[in-house]
Structures are given as C-alpha cells and as structure tokens.
TIKOL-657294 format. One record per residue (C-alpha): x, y, z; residue in three letters. Coordinates in nm, 3 decimals, decimal comma, padded with zeros to 5 digits. Layout:
BEGIN
<<X Y Z> ALA>
...
# end
This chain:
BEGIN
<<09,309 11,873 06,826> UNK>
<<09,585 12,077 06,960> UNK>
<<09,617 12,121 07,295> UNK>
<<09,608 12,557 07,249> UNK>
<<09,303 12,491 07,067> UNK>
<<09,118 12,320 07,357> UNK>
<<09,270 12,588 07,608> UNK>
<<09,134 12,866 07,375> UNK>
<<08,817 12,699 07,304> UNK>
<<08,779 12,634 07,731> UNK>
<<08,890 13,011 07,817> UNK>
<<08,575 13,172 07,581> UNK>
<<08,369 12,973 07,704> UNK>
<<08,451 13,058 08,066> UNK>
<<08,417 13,397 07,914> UNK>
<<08,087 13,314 07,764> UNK>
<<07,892 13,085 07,976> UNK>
<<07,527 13,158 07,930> UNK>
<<07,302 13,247 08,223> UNK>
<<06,980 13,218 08,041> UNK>
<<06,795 12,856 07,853> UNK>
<<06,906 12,727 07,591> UNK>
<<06,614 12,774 07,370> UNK>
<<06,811 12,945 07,132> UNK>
<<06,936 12,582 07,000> UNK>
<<06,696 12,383 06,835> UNK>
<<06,935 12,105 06,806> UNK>
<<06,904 11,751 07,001> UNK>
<<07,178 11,514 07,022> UNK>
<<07,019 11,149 06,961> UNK>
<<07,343 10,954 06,898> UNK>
<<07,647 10,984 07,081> UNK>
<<07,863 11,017 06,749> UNK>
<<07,652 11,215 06,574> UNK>
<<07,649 11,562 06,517> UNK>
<<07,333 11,711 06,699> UNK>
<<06,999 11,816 06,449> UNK>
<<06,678 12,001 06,459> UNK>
<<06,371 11,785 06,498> UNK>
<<06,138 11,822 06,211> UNK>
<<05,921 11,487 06,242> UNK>
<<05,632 11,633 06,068> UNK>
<<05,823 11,724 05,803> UNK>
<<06,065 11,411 05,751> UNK>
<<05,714 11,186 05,799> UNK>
<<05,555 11,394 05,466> UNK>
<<05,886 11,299 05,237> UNK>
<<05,894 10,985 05,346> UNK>
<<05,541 10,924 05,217> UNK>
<<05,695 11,128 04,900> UNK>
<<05,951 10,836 04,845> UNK>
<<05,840 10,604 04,891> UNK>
<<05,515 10,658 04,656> UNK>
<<05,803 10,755 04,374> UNK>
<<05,967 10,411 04,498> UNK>
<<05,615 10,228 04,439> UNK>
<<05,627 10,431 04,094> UNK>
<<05,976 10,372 03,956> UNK>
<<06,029 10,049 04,144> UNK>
<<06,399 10,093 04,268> UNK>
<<06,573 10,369 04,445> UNK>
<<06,683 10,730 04,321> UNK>
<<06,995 10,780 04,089> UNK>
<<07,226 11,068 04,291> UNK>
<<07,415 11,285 04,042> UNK>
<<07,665 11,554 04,207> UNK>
<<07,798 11,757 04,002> UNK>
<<08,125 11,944 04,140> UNK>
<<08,287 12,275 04,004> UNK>
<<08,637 12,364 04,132> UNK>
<<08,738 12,682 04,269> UNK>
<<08,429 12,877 04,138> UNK>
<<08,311 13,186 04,376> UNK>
<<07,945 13,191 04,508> UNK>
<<07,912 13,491 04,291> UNK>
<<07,996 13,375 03,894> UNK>
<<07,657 13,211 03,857> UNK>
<<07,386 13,421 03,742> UNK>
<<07,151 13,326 03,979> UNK>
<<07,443 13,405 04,234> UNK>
<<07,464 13,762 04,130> UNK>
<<07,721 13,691 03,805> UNK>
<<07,674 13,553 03,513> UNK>
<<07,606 13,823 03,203> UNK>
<<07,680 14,089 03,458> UNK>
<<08,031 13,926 03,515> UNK>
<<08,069 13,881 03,164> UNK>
<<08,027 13,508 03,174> UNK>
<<07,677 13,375 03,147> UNK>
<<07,543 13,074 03,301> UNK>
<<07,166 12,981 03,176> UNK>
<<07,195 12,588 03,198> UNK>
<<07,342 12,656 03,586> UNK>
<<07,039 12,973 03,627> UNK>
<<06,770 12,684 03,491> UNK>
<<06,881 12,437 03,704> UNK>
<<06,813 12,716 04,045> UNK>
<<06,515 12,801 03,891> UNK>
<<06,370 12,434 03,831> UNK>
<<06,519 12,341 04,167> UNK>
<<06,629 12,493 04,527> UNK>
<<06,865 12,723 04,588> UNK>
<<07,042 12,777 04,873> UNK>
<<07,229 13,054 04,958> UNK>
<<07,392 12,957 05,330> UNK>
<<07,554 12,642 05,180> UNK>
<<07,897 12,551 05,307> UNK>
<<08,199 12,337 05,226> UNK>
<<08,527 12,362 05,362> UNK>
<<08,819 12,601 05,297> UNK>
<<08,985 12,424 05,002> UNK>
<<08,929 12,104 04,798> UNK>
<<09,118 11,783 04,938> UNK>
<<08,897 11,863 05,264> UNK>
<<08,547 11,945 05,107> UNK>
<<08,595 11,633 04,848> UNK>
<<08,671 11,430 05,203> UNK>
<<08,420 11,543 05,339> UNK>
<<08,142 11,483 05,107> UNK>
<<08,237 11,134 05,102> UNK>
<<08,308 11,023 05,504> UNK>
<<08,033 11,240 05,604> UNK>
<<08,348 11,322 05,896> UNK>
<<08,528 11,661 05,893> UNK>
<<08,872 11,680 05,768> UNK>
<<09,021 11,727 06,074> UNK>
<<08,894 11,377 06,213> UNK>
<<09,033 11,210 05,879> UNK>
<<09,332 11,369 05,870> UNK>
<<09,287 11,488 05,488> UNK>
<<09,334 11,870 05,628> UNK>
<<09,474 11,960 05,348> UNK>
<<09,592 11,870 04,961> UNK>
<<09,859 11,632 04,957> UNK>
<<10,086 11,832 04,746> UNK>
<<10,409 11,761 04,566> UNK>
<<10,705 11,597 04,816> UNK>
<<10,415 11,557 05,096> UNK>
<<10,532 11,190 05,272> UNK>
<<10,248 11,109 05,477> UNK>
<<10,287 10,858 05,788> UNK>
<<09,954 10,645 05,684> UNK>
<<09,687 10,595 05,445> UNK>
<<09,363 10,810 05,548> UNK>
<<09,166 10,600 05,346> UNK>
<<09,244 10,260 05,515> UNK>
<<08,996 10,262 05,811> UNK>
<<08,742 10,476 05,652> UNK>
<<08,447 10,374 05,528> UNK>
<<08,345 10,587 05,237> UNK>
<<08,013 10,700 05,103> UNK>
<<08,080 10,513 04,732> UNK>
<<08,154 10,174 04,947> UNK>
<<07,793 10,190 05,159> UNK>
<<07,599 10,252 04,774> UNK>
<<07,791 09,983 04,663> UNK>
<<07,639 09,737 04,897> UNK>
<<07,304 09,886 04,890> UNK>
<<07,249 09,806 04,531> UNK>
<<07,450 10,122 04,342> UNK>
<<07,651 10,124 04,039> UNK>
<<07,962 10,391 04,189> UNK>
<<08,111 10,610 03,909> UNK>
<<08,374 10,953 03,954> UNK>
<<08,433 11,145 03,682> UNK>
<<08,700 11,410 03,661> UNK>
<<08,956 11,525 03,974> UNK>
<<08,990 11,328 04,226> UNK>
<<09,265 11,537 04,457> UNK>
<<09,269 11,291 04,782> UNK>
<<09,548 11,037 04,708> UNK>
<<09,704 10,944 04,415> UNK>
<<09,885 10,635 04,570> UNK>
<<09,764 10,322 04,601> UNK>
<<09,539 10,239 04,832> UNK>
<<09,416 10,621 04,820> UNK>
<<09,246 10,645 04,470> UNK>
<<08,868 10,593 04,377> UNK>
<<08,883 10,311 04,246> UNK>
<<09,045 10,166 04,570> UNK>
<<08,812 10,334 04,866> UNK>
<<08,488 10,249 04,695> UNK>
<<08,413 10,358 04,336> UNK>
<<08,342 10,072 04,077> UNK>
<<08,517 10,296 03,796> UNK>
<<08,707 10,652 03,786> UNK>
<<08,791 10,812 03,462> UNK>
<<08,988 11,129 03,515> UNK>
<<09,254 11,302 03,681> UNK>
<<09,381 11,247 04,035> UNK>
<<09,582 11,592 04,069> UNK>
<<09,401 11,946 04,041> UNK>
<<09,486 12,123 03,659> UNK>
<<09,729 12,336 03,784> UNK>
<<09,929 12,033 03,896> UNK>
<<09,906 11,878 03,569> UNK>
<<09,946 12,149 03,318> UNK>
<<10,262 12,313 03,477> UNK>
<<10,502 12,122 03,315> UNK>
<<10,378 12,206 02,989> UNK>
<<10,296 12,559 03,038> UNK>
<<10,599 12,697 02,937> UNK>
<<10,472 13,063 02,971> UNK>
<<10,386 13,043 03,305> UNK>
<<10,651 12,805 03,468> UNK>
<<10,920 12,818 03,251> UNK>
<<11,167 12,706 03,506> UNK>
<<11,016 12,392 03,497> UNK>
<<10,906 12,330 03,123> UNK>
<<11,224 12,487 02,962> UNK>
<<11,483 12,368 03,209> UNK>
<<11,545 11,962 03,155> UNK>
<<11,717 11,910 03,490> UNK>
<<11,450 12,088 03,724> UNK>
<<11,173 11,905 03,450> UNK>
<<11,307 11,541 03,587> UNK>
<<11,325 11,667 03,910> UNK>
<<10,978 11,760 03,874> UNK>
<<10,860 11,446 03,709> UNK>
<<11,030 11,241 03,949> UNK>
<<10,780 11,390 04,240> UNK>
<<10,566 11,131 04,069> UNK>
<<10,217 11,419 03,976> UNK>
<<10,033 11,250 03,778> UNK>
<<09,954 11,423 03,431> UNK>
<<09,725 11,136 03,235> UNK>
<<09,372 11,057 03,230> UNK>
<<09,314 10,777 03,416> UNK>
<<09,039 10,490 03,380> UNK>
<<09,042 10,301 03,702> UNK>
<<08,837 10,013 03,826> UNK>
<<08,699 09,792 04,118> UNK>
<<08,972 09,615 04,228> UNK>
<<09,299 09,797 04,144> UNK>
<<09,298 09,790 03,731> UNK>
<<09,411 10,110 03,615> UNK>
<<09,481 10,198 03,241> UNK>
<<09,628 10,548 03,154> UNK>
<<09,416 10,667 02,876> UNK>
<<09,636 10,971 02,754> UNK>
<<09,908 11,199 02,884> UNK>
<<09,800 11,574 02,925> UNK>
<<10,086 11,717 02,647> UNK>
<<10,010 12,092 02,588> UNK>
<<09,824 12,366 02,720> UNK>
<<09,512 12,255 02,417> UNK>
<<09,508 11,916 02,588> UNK>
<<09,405 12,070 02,945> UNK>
<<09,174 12,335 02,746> UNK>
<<08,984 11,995 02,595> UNK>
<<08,986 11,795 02,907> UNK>
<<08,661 11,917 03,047> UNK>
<<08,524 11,795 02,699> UNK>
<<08,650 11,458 02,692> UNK>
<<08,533 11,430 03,087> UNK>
<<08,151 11,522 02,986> UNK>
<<08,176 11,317 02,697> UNK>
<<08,232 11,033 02,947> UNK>
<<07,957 11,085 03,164> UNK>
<<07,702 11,128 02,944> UNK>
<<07,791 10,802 02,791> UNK>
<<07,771 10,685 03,118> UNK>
<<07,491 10,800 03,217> UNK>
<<07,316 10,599 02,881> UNK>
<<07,481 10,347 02,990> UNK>
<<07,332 10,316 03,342> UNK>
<<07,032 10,423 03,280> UNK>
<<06,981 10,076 03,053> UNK>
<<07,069 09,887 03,307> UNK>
<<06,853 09,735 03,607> UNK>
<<07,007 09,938 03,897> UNK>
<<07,033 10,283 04,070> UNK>
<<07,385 10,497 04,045> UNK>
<<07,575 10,693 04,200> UNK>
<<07,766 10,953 03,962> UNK>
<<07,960 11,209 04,058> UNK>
<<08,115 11,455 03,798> UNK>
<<08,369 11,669 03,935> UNK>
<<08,550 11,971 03,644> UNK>
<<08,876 11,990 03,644> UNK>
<<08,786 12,405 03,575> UNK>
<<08,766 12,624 03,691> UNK>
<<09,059 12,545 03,952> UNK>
<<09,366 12,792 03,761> UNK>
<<09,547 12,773 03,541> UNK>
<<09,246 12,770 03,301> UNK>
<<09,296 12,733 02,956> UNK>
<<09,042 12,778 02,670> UNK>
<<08,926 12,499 02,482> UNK>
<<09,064 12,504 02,156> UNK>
<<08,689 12,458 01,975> UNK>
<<08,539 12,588 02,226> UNK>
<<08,729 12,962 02,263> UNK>
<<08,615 13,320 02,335> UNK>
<<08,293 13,178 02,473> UNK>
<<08,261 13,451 02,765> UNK>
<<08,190 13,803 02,704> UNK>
<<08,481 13,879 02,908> UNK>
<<08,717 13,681 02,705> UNK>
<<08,941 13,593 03,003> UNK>
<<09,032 13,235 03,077> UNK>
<<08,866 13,215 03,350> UNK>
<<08,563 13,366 03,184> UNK>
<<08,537 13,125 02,959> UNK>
<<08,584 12,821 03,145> UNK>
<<08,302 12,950 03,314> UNK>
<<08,069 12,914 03,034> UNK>
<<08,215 12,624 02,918> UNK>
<<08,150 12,420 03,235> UNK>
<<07,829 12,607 03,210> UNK>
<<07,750 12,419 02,887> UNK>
<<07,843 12,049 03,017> UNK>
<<07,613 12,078 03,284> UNK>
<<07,320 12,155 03,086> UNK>
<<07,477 11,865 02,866> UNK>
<<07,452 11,650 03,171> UNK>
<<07,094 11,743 03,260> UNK>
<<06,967 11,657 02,951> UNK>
<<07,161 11,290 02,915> UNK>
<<06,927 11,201 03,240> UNK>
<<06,641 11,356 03,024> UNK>
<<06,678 11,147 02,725> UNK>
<<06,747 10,866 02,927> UNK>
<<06,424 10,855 03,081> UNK>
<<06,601 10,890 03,464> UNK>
<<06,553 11,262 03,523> UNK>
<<06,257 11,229 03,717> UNK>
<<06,441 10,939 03,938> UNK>
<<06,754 11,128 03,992> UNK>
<<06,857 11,367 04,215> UNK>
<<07,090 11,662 04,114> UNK>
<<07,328 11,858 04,357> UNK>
<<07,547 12,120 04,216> UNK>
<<07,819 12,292 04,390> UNK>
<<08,179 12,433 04,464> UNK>
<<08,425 12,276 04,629> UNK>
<<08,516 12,602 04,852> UNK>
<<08,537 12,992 04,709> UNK>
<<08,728 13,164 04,437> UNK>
<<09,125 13,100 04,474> UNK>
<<09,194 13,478 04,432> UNK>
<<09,560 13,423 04,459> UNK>
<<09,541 13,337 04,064> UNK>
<<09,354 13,654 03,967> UNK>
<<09,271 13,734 03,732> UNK>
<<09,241 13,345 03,653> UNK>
<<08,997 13,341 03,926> UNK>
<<08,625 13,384 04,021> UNK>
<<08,432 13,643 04,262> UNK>
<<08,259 13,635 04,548> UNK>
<<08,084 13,927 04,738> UNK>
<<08,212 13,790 05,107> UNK>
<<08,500 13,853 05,307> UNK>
<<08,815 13,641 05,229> UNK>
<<08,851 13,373 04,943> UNK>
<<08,975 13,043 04,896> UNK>
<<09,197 12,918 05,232> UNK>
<<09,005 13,135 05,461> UNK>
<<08,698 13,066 05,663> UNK>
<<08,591 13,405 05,620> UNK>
<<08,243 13,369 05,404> UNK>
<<08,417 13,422 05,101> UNK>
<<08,632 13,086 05,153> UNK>
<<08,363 12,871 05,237> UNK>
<<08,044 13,013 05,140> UNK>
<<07,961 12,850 04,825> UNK>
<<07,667 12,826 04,517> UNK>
<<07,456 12,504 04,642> UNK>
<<07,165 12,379 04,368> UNK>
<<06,927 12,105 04,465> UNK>
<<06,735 11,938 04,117> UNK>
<<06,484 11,716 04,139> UNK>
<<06,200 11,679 03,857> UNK>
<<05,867 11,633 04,020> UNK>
<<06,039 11,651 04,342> UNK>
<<06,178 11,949 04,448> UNK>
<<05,956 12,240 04,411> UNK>
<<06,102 12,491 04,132> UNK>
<<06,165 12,816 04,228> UNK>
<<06,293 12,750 04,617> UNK>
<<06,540 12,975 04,768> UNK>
<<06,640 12,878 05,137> UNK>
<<06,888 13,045 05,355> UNK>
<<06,870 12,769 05,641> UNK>
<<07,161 12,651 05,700> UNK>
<<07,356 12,377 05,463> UNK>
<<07,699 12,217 05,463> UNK>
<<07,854 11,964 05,212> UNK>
<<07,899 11,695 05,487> UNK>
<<07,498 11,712 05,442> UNK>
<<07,541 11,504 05,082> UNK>
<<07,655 11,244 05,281> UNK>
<<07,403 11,138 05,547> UNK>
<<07,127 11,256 05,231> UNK>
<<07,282 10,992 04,982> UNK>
<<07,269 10,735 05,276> UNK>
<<06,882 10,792 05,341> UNK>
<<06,800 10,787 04,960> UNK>
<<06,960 10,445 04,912> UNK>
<<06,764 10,273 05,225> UNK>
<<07,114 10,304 05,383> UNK>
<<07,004 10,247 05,781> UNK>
<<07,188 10,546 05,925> UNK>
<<07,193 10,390 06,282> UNK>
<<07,401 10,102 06,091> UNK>
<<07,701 10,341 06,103> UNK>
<<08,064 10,257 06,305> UNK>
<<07,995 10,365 06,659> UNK>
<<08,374 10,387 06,724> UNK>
<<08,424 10,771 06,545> UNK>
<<08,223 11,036 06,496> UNK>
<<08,038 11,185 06,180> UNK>
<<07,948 11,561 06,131> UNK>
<<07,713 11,515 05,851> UNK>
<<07,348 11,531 05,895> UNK>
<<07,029 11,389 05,734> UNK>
<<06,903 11,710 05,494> UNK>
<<06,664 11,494 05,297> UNK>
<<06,326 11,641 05,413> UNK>
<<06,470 11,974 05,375> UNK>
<<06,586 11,925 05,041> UNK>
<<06,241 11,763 04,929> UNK>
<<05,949 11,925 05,140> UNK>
<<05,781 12,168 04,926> UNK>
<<05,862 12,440 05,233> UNK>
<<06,147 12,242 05,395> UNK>
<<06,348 12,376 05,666> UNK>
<<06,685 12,256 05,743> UNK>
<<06,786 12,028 06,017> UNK>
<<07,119 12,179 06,101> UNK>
<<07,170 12,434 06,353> UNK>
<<07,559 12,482 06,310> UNK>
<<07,821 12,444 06,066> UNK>
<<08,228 12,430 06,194> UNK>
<<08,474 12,586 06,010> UNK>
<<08,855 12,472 06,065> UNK>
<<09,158 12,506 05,903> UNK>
<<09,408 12,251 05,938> UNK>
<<09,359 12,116 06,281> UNK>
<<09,267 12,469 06,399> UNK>
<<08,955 12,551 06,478> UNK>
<<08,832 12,881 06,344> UNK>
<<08,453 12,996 06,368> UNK>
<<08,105 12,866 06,377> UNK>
<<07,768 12,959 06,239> UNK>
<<07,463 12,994 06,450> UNK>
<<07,145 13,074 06,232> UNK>
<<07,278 13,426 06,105> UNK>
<<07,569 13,474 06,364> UNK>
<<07,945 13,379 06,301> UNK>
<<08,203 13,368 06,598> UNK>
<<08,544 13,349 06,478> UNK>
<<08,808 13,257 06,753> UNK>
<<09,111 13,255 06,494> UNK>
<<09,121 13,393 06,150> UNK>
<<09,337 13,378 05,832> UNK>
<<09,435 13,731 05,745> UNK>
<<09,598 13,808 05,377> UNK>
<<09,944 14,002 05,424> UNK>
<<09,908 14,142 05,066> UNK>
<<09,564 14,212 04,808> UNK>
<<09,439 13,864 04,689> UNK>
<<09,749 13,673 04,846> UNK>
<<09,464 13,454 05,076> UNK>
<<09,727 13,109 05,041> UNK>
<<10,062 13,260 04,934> UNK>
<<10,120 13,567 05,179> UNK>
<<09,848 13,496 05,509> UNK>
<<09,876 13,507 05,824> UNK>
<<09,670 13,221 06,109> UNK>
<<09,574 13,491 06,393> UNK>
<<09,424 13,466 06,708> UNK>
<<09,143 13,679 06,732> UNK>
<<09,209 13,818 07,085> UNK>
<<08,983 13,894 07,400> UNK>
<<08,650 13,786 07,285> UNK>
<<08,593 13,619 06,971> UNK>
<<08,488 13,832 06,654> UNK>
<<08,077 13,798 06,628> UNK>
<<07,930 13,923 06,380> UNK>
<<07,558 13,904 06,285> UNK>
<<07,611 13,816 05,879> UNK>
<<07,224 13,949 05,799> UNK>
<<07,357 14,293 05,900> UNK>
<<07,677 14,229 05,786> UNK>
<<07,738 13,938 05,525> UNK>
<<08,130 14,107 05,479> UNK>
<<08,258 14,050 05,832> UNK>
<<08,384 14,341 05,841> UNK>
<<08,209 14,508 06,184> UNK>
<<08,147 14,285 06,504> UNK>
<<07,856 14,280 06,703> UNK>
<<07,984 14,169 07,020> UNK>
<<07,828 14,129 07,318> UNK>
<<07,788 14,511 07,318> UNK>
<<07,474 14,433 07,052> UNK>
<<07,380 14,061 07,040> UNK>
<<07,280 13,807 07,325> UNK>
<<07,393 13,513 07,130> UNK>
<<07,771 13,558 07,124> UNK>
<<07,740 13,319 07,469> UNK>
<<07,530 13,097 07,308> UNK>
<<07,733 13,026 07,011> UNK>
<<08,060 13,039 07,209> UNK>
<<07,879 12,725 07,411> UNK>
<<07,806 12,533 07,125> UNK>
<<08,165 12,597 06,992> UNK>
<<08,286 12,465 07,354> UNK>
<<08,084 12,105 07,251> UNK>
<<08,184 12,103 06,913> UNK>
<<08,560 12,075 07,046> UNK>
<<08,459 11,856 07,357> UNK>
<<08,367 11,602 07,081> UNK>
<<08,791 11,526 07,041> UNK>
<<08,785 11,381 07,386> UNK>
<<08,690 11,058 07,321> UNK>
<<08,686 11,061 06,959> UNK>
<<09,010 11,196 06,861> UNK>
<<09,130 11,376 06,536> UNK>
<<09,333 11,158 06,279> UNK>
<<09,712 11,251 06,206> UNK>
<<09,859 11,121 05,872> UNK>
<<10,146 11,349 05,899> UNK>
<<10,010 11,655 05,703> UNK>
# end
C-alpha cells in the first residue's frame, strides 16, 4: 500500500473517530489473517446437519460448477431488470434466479484479471499483485502465481477432479497458466476476445490486420490467439488458431460443447469436480455466431451474445441434469465486474453509477445466482452483503477443506458464505466489502452505506478506462446511503447519517491490515 494511501486512510479517520459503541458492526475477528465475519452459529449448525445428511445420501462431496460471464452489466439479465425489455432475453439465466437465490448486493472487483484472482486466492488483488490485466508489452518483475496457493490446488488434494473452461486472463506465461497453478486440464483461451480477434478484425483495427509490418510487430508481443488444451503438469496442445471474425463468433460454441462433455465425463467417474466455465462473451468485440445469428431482438452484437451465452447456460444446467449430478452440484453464476461501456454500443447496462474500471456500483456491482436442487430454496432474493472472494472460502468448506489449515504467513479477504447460501432464510456473514483500484484504495460498503475516499471520474460519456481521471475525494469522504440512493449521485454525510464514523473506522482496519501483511508488487 502506498504510503498517501495510509496517510489518507489515518487523516479520516482522525476525522471520523467514533464516540459511541461499536454495535453497529456485527463482525468478530477470530483469526489474525482473516478478514473479520458475522457470527451466525445457529445458522451454520442447521446446514451443517443439511450436508452432511446429503453427504450420508450421495456418499461423496458436492460437485462446484461456476459459471463466469465477462463484462456483462447487473442489468442485461431479466431477472436483473433486462432481458426482453433490453431486447435480449435471458429465460435459462431468469430460471436459474428463480429455482435458486438471487442476490442483488453481490460484488467482484473493478475489472477481470483481479475478480478471476480473486475468486481463486480467496486474497484481494492488491495483496497478489494481479491489480490489473497483464496486457500486451507488460514485463512483470515476478510470477504472482509462484507462492500462492490457489483454490484449484486445495480441491485437488481434497479429492477433486479441477477443470477451466474458456478465458483464463491471469498469465499466459509459464508458470502463470491453469494448468500450472492448480487445474488438472484447461481448454480455452488465455487472453480476453478482444485480444484475440484484433488481428483479424480488419474493420475495426485495420492498422493492425491490413498493415504486415505493424501485424509482426503485433504478433511478436507474443497474445495468444489459439484454443488451448492444457494439462497437469505443463502439456499444452494448441487445438486451433482463432482465423476470422466467424471463428471468435463460434468460440463460445465449441467452449460449451467442451464442458458438457465434460461434465458426462465426470459425472461417470467416482469423484467430486470442480468446473469452472468462464465465456469468452460478452467481453467486446462481440461477434455473432455464424449459426447462431440475429438471436436478440435488438440485433446488436452485443445483444446477441447475450442470448447466446444465455442458451449455453441452460445447456450446462441440463448436462448436470442428465447426468444424474444436479442435485449434488452447486451452481454459482456471475460477472466478472460491470458493463465495459467504453465499447458501446458493444456493451451491456447497468442502472448504477460508473461502469467497468470504476468502483462506483456500476463497476463492481454485479448479477450473483446461487443453484442448488433440493438445496437452496427457489425463489430467494437477498440483499446481504456478497463478494466474489466469498466462492473461495465456500468451495473450501464444501470439499471438507479445514479452513484453519490455511498459510498463517498472509492474509485472506474471503469469507465462509456457505450457511448463507444454503439456509432456507440465510443471512450473510460479511459485514464489509473493499473496493480498490490498483493499489489504491477507494470505498467500502457498510450494510447499505458506501464511503468513497478516492474515485474514478470519466473525462468524456462512457470513456470509464480510456479518458478517467483517479481523484481524491476531498474533506470528508463521499457517503452515501445506496437504499436512498443506489446512483451515488447525492451524499449523506455526516449532515444525515451517524455511520459515516463508523464506516470510516472500519476502512482505517481494513488498511491497518498492510502492516504486517504487506501488498505484493510484480511490477504492474
């Protein structure tokens, strides 16, 4: 953490040091390392019952499927507030709420590389150092990967088959890829689709595609444009070689294909998995699948690949069904952060503030499905409080993984949502969620209040990467209570709210946390 951030982070919280309890944080801090969580024993005992009754039933542990959409806004599914009435509808996504929980204060981080971190160290990017894609030309100083001990690596030796399917986006060197940090086999793409179709997108980057010079230039940056099968111990065989703008419109296709077969395939066999399925849409530029086009009302690209991903996870749900798994499986569906509105109109919606590289809601806030048959109660909505890191420490418990087991020399952010996800009335466990960008910290979430100390403004309409602007915030941070105002757009202050102390406090502890355990610089 840098040093202005701990001065900034010190001088609110001189500004805001509470004179009344504490009470307002349910939290409790039971392990040094770990973030603090809201006691529910009553609760956790009644799903633990739960499992372990399904355990006596099916005889081995749950199968954990996570499905991953990229780039797609809290507001294109249906059950979101899209879907036919964004001219892009989403049943198989609207069953899956309905059948399941949704949640609608879920959180990942402000763009991929950190979320798909994230989900997988249970640590914040900051304190892995994978703040950010590694892009094009990026040299980094040290392998993030090489003294981490990731969430594919702890199923592994708890029994799980380990499978990723589609982009990967943290590391395509070696040493850095899935099939290196913990996965048993990877079949897709390590770069996002914009990085691979650009060289054969001749409309859109013809400086590049048409110019043979700048094109070896290009290629010699070393993106990687194939579909890759990767396994266990290094193999790697490159199945194909992304060719035309058709190719990237069918890659979706061939990725679904894949785990479905996989999932037949693991279902037959003796032991639990681990699958997660990550789309390469709807992350621009989208394309439209050749034999799959002018699905959406709308007709736009982006439109479409809506309803197309739409399709492969109902296609997905029902290859655990006729497997005979669904009822041992768990299903998470989400985004990996909000709509990149730089690429409109290749790009999604959301109804927040800010988009894609902000933590304004709009950047972070994303769609966040829980599925389990027999398990979760259909027809739960919860707005208690839910971030991505949450997969983590949830996986672990599922698999018999002894938490307390964990490294003792860093810290993890992640905390243990399983008797929120499968109590018939769970409540959540978390009583804060971070939000940083880069190794700035920006804001934090208190049950319905948000402080922001800096914030990412856009210079020009949509331009939330391209043309913004990291800003201080000023004399006091910007509060605002999101259940009067979800958009951000008028503070409360201290002038109207209590809690703008209380939060500032816990944001003062959240950074005292980089004293002893400190953040992770790979030279990005």
């Amino acid at each position: 953490m840098k040093p202005t951030t701990l001065l900034s982070l010190s001088l609110a919280a001189c500004l805001l040091t509470p004179s009344f309890g504490q009470s307002f944080d349910r939290s409790v801090r039971q392990v040094e390392n770990r973030e603090p969580s809201i006691p529910r024993p009553e609760q956790e005992a009644q799903v633990k019952v739960k499992l372990a009754n399904l355990h006596k039933k099916t005889g081995q542990r749950p199968n954990i499927v996570w499905i991953v959409v990229d780039d797609m806004g809290y507001g294109d599914p249906g059950c979101y507030g899209g879907g036919e009435a964004a001219g892009a509808a989403t049943p198989h996504l609207d069953a899956l709420a309905a059948d399941g929980l949704r949640l609608t204060s879920c959180y990942a981080q402000q763009t991929c590389t950190p979320t798909r971190s994230a989900i997988l160290t249970g640590r914040l990017p900051v304190r892995t150092g994978l703040t950010r894609p590694i892009l094009a030309g990026d040299k980094i100083t040290k392998n993030p990967w090489a003294d981490e001990v990731s969430l594919p690596t702890l199923l592994g030796k708890a029994g799980y088959a380990t499978v990723l399917t589609g982009k990967w986006h943290v590391g395509e060197s070696e040493g850095m890829r899935p099939q290196d940090v913990g996965f048993d086999e990877f079949y897709g793409f390590y770069p996002a689709q914009k990085e691979v179709s650009q060289r054969v997108d001749a409309r859109r980057y013809p400086g590049i595609a048409l110019d043979p010079l700048l094109m070896a230039a290009f290629e010699g940056l070393g993106i990687g444009h194939h579909l890759v099968h990767g396994f266990k111990g290094g193999r790697t065989i490159k199945v194909s070689s992304i060719e035309s703008t058709e190719d990237m419109g069918r890659a979706d296709q061939v990725l679904a294909d894949f785990s479905i077969a996989k999932i037949k395939e693991l279902a037959a066999k003796d032991k639990p998995f681990f699958l997660e399925h990550c789309f390469m849409k709807v992350h621009c530029d989208n394309f439209a699948n050749p034999d799959l086009a002018g699905l959406s009302a709308s007709k736009y690209p982006y439109k479409d690949a809506i309803v197309e991903v739409d399709l492969h996870i109902g296609a997905l749900r029902a290859a655990l069904e006729e497997a005979g798994v669904l009822e041992n499986t768990l299903i998470f569906l989400t985004s990996d952060n909000g709509p990149q509105m730089d690429a409109w109109p290749d790009a999604g919606y959301t109804p927040f503030r800010g988009a894609k590289g902000t933590t304004f809601e709009g950047g972070v806030r994303v769609p966040g499905i829980a599925y389990w048959k027999g398990m979760i109660e259909p027809g739960r909505v919860s707005d208690d409080l839910f971030d991505l890191l949450d997969l983590f420490g949830t996986a672990l418990t599922l698999a018999g993984v002894p938490i307390d087991t964990l490294a003792d020399d860093r810290y993890y952010d992640f905390i243990d949502q399983t008797s929120f996800l499968l109590h018939d009335n769970g409540r959540s466990h978390r009583e804060a969620v971070y939000f940083w960008w880069g190794a700035e910290l920006m804001a934090c979430r208190m049950r319905q209040f948000k402080a922001h100390i800096k914030v990412v403004l856009p210079q020009t309409t949509h331009k939330y990467i391209d043309h913004a602007t990291v800003m201080d915030v000023g004399l006091a941070p910007w509060f605002f209570d999101l259940y009067l105002d979800p958009k951000e757009e008028m503070t409360v202050g201290h002038r109207m709210s209590p809690w703008l102390a209380t939060v500032g406090s816990k944001l003062k502890a959240h950074g005292g946390t980089f004293r002893k355990y400190p953040p992770k610089n790979i030279g990005l």
